[in-house]
C-alpha positions in Angstrom: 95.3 -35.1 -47.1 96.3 -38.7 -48.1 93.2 -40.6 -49.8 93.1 -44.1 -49.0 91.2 -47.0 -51.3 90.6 -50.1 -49.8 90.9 -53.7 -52.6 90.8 -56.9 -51.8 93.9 -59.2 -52.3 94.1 -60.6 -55.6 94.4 -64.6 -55.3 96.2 -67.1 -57.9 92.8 -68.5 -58.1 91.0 -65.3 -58.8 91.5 -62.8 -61.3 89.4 -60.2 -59.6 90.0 -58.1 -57.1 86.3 -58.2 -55.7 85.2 -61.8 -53.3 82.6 -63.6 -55.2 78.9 -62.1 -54.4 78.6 -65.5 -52.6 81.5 -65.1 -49.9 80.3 -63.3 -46.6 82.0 -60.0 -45.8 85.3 -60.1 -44.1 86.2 -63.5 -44.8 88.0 -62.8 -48.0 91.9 -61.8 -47.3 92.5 -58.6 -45.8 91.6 -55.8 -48.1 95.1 -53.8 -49.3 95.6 -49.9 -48.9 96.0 -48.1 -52.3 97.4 -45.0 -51.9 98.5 -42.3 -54.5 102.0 -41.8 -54.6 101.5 -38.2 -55.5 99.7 -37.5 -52.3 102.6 -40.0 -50.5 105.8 -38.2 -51.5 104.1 -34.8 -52.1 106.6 -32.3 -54.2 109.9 -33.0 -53.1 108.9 -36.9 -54.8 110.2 -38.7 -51.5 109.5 -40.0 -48.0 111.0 -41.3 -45.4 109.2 -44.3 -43.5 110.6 -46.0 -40.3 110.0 -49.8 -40.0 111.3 -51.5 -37.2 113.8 -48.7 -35.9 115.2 -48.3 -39.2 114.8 -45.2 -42.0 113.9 -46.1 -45.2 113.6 -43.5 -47.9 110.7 -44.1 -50.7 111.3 -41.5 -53.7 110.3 -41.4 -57.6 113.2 -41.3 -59.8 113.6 -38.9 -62.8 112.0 -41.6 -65.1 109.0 -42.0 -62.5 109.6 -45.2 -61.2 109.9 -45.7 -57.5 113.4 -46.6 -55.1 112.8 -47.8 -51.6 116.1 -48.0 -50.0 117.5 -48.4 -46.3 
């Protein structure tokens, strides 16, 4: 099971990741999907993800950083 957290869009202006306590909800930008790349590339440490009609592969490297390539 993936888990999913839902942020709000950090802003130039703001240095927060939560609207103001003034702003209504749902007018600040879009709130981003965080997802744990653990849970996303499982053991093997990649994925494959279509965009567009095209394969992308999304893996961790040996060092732990992460390689998106077409």
């Amino acid at each position: 099971m993936i888990r999913i957290t839902m942020m709000h869009h950090m802003s130039p202006q703001r240095n927060t990741l939560n609207p103001p306590a003034d702003e209504p909800a749902g007018t600040a930008a879009n709130p981003l999907r965080v997802l744990e790349s653990q849970e996303l590339l499982g053991r093997s440490g990649e994925v494959v993800i279509r965009h567009n009609d095209r394969l992308y592969r999304l893996r961790r490297t040996r060092l732990g950083k992460l390689i998106l390539t077409a």
